[in-house]
C-alpha positions as CSV (number, residue, x, y, z in Angstrom):
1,X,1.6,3.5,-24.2
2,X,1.5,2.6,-27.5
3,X,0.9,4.1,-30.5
4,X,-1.8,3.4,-32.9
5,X,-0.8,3.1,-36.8
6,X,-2.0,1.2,-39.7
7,X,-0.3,-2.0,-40.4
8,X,0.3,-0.6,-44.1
9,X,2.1,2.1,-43.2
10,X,5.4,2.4,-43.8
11,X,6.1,3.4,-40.2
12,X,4.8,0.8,-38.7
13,X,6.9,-1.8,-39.4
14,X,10.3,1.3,-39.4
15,X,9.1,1.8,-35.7
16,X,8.3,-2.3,-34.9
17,X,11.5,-2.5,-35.8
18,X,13.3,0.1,-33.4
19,X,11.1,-1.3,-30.8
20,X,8.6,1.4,-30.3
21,X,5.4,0.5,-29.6
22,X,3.2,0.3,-32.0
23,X,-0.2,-1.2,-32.6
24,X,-2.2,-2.2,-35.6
25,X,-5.7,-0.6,-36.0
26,X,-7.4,-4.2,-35.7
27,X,-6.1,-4.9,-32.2
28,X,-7.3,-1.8,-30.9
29,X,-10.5,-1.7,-31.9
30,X,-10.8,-5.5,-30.2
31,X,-8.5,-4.7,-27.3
32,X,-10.5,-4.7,-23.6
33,X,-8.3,-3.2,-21.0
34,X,-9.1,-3.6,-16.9
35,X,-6.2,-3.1,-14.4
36,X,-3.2,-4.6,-14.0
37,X,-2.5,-6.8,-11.0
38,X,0.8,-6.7,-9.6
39,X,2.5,-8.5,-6.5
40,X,6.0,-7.8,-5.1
41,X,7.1,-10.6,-3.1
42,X,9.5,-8.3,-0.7
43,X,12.2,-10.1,0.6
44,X,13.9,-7.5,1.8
45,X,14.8,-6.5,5.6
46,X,13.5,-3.0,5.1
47,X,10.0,-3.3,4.0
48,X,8.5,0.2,3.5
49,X,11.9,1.4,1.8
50,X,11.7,-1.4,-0.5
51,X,8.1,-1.0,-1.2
52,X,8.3,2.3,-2.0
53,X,10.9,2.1,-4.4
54,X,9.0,-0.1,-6.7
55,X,5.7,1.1,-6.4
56,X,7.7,4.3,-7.3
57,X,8.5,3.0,-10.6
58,X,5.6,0.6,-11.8
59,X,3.2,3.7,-10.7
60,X,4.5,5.7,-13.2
61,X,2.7,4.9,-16.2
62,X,-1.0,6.0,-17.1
63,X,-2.2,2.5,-16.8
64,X,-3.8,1.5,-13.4
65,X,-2.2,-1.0,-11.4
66,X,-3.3,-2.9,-8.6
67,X,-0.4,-3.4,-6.0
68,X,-0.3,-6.3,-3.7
69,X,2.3,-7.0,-1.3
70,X,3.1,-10.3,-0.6
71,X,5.1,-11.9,2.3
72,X,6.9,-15.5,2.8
73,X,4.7,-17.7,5.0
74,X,7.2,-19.0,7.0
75,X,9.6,-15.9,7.7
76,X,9.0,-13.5,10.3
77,X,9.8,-9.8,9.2
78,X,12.4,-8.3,11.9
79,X,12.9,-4.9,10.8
80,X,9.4,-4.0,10.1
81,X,6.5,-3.3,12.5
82,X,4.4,-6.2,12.7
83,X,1.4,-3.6,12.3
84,X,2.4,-2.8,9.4
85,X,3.2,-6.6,7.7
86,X,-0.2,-6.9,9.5
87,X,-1.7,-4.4,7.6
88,X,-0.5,-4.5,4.5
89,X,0.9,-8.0,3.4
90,X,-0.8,-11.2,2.9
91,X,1.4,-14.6,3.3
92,X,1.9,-16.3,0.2
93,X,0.1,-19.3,1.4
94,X,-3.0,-17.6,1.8
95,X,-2.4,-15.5,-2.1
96,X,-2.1,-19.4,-2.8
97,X,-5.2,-20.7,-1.0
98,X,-7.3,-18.1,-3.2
99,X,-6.0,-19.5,-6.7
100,X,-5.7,-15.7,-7.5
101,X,-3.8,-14.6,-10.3
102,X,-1.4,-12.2,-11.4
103,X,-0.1,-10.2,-14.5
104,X,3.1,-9.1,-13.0
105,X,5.3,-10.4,-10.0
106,X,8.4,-8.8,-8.2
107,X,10.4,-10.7,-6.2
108,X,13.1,-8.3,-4.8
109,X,16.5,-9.5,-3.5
110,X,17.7,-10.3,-0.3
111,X,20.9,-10.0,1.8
112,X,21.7,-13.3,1.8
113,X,23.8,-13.6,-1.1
114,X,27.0,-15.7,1.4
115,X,24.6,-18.8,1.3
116,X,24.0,-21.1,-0.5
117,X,20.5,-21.2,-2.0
118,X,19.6,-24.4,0.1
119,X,21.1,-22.9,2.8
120,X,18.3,-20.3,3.0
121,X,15.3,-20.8,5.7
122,X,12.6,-20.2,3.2
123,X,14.1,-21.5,0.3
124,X,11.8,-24.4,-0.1
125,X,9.1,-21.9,0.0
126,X,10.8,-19.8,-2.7
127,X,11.3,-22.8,-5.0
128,X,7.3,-23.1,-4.3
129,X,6.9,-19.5,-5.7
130,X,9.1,-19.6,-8.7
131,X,7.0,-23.3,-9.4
132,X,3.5,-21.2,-8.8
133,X,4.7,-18.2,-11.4
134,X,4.2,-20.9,-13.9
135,X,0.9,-20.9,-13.8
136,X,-0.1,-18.1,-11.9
137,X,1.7,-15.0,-12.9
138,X,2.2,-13.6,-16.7
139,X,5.7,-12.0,-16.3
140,X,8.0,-12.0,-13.2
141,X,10.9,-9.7,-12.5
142,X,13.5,-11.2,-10.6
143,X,15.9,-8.0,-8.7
144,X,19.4,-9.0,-7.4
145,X,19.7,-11.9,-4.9
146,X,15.7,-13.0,-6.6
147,X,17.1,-12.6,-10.2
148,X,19.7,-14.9,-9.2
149,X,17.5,-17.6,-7.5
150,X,15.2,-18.0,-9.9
151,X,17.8,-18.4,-13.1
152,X,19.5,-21.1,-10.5
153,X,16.5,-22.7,-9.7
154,X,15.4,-22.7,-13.6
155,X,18.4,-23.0,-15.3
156,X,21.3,-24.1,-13.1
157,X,23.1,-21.0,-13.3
158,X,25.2,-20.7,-10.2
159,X,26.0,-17.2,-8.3
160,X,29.8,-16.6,-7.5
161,X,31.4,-15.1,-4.6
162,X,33.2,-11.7,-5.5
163,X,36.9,-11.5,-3.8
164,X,35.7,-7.8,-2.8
165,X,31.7,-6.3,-3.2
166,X,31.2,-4.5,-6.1
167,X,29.7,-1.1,-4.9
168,X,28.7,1.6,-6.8
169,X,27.4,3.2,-10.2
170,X,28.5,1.4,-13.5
171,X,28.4,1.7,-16.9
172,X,26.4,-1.2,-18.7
173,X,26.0,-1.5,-22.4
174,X,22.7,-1.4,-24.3
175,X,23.1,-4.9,-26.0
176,X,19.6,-5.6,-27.6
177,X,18.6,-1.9,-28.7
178,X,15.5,-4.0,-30.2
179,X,13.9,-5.6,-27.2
180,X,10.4,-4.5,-26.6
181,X,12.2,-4.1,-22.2
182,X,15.0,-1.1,-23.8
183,X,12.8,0.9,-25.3
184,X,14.2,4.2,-25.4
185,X,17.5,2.9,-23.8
186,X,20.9,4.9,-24.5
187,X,23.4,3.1,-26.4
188,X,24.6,2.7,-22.3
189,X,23.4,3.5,-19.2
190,X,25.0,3.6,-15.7
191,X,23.5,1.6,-12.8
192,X,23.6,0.8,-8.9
193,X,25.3,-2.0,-8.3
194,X,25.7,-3.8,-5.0
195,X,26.5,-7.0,-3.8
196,X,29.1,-9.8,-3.0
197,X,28.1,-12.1,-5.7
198,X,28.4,-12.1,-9.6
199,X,26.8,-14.3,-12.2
200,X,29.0,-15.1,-15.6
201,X,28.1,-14.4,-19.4
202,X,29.8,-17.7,-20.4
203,X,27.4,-19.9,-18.2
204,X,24.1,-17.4,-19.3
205,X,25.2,-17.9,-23.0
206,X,26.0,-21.5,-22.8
207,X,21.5,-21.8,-22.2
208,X,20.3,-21.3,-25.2
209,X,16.9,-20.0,-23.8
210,X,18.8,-17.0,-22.0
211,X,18.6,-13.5,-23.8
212,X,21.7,-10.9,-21.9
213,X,19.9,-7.6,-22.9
214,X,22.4,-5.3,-20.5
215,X,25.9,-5.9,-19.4
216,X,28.9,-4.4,-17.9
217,X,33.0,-5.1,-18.9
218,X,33.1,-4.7,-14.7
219,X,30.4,-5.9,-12.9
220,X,29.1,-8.6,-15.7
221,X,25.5,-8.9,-17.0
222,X,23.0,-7.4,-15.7
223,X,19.6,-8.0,-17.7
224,X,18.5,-11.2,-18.9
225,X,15.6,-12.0,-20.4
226,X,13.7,-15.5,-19.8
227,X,11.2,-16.1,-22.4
228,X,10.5,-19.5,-21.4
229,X,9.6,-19.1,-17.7
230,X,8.2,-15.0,-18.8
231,X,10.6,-13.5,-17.1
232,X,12.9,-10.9,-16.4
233,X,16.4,-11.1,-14.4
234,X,18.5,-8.3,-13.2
235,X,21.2,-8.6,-10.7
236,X,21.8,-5.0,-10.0
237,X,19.4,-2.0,-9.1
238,X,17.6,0.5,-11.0
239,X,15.0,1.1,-8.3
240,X,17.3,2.5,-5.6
241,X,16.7,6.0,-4.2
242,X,19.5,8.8,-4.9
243,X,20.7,8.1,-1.2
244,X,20.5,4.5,-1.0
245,X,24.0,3.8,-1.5
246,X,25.2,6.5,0.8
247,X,22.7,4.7,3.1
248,X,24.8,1.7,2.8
249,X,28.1,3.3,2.8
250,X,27.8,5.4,5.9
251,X,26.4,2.2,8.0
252,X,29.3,0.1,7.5
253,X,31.8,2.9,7.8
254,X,29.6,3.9,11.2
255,X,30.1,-0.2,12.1
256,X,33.3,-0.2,11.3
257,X,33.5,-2.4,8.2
258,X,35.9,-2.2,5.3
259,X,34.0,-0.5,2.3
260,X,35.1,1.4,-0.6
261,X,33.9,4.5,-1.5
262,X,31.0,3.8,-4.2
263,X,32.2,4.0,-7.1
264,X,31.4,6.7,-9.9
265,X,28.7,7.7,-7.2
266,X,29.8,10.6,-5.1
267,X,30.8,13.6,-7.4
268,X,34.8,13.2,-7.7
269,X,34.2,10.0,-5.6
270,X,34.4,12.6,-2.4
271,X,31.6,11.3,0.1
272,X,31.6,14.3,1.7
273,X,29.6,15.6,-1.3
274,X,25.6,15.0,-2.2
275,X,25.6,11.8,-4.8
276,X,24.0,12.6,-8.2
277,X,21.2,10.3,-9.7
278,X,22.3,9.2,-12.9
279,X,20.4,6.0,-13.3
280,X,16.4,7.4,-12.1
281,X,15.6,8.3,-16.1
282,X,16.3,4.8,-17.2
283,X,15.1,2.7,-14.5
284,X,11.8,4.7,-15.6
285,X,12.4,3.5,-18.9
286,X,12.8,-0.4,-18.0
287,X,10.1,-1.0,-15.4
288,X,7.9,1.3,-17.7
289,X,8.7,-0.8,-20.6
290,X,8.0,-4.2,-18.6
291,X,4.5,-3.1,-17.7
292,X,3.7,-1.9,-21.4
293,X,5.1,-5.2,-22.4
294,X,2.4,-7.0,-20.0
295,X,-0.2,-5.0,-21.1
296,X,0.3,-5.5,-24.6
297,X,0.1,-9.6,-23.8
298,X,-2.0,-10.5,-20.9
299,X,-4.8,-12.0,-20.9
300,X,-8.4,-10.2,-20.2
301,X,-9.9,-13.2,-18.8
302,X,-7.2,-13.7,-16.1
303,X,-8.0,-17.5,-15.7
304,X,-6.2,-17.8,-19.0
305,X,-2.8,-16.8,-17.4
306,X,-0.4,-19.6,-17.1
307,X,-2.7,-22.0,-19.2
């Protein structure tokens, strides 16, 4: 939340600065506040995991949030009871139907990544989506395989395959300590990393729109901001459980399938041993920041987002 200070005041403009948030006297008195509408467009094969992880994080601020799940239209959920997508999630083309808006949209990734994008079922739908966020939706986070579609579909930046996964917790470089998103962000910070594909600095620098606010020397960048489209793209995962990567390690060892041991994950990288969570205060920190950050711009009259 922020913090109230005159505009006169020498802190205020120390602390703008730094990137805390501040806010001057005159906004406040004028600011209305109602809930925040979020929708995670869950893309994933195990729905209530996924689910839980984010709500995890964007329910941890004092502002209240309304939650919506959301569903492709035309993909059927395999891994899920179809009580529970029942239940719980609404097809896009009916949150479409409604002209509904949003201040905040999640579209989480998928393990798809060996395609190409127009190789994917619903990737026509998707392209739909990333179109309707235009005018919909304030700020959208792309995760992983959905940070990478929507800087393709916006920007052209292609995803490249890896020649083995990268797998594991990495050390990524705080490289805008003054963005409003890394509030309160180490000078690094490690994160979960996993998948097949990679996206390049040289091709995200070479659009001029693109802001890299984390990165790795191993695994590449990580956090880009989109100010254009509002939006948010990271390519590795901050939300995972302690466990998740154990999860993920012990099924393909179980199945047979050449892994390596996480890296930097298991203490002394021996799997025999509980993993340590190294990455839980941060992704606090960013996901906490992101819904400040919407707060702090949104509209009150929701029929102005997107105009």
């Amino acid at each position: 939340m922020p913090i109230k200070l005159p505009s006169t005041l020498p802190a205020f403009d120390i602390l703008t600065n730094e990137g805390v948030m501040v806010m001057a006297e005159g906004r406040a008195a004028h600011q209305d506040i109602r809930p925040l509408r979020i929708g995670l467009l869950n893309l994933m094969p195990k729905k209530i995991q996924t689910e839980t992880q984010f709500a995890r994080l964007i329910g941890a601020t004092p502002l209240q949030i309304e939650f919506s799940l959301i569903r492709m239209s035309e993909h059927e959920a395999k891994n899920t009871a179809s009580e529970h997508m029942a239940e719980f999630y609404r097809p896009f083309s009916d949150v479409q139907k409604t002209g509904e808006k949003f201040d905040g949209l999640i579209i989480t990734g998928a393990p798809i990544e060996h395609l190409d994008f127009d190789e994917v079922t619903y990737w026509d739908e998707l392209v739909r989506i990333m179109d309707w966020t235009q005018t919909h939706v304030h700020s959208t986070f792309g995760v992983c395989w959905g940070g990478m579609a929507m800087i393709n579909h916006f920007h052209g930046v292609k995803k490249h395959m890896l020649s083995h996964k990268a797998f594991g917790c990495y050390r990524h470089s705080n490289l805008a300590p003054a963005s409003p998103f890394l509030r309160g962000f180490s000078d690094d910070c490690v994160i979960p990393v996993s998948r097949w594909t990679e996206m390049r600095q040289d091709e995200i620098d070479a659009v001029p729109d693109l802001i890299t606010l984390l990165g790795s020397d191993e695994v590449g960048p990580c956090l880009v901001q989109d100010p254009t489209h509002r939006a948010l793209y990271i390519f590795n995962h901050f939300e995972y459980d302690s466990e998740t990567l154990k999860t993920e390690y012990d099924r393909d060892v179980a199945n047979g399938t050449t892994i390596n041991v996480p890296q930097n994950y298991y203490p002394d990288d021996d799997p025999t041993r509980a993993p340590q969570n190294r990455w839980r205060s941060h992704a606090h920190l960013l996901y906490g920041n992101w819904i400040n950050e919407m707060y702090q711009t949104t509209f009150y009259d929701m029929d102005l987002i997107g105009n």
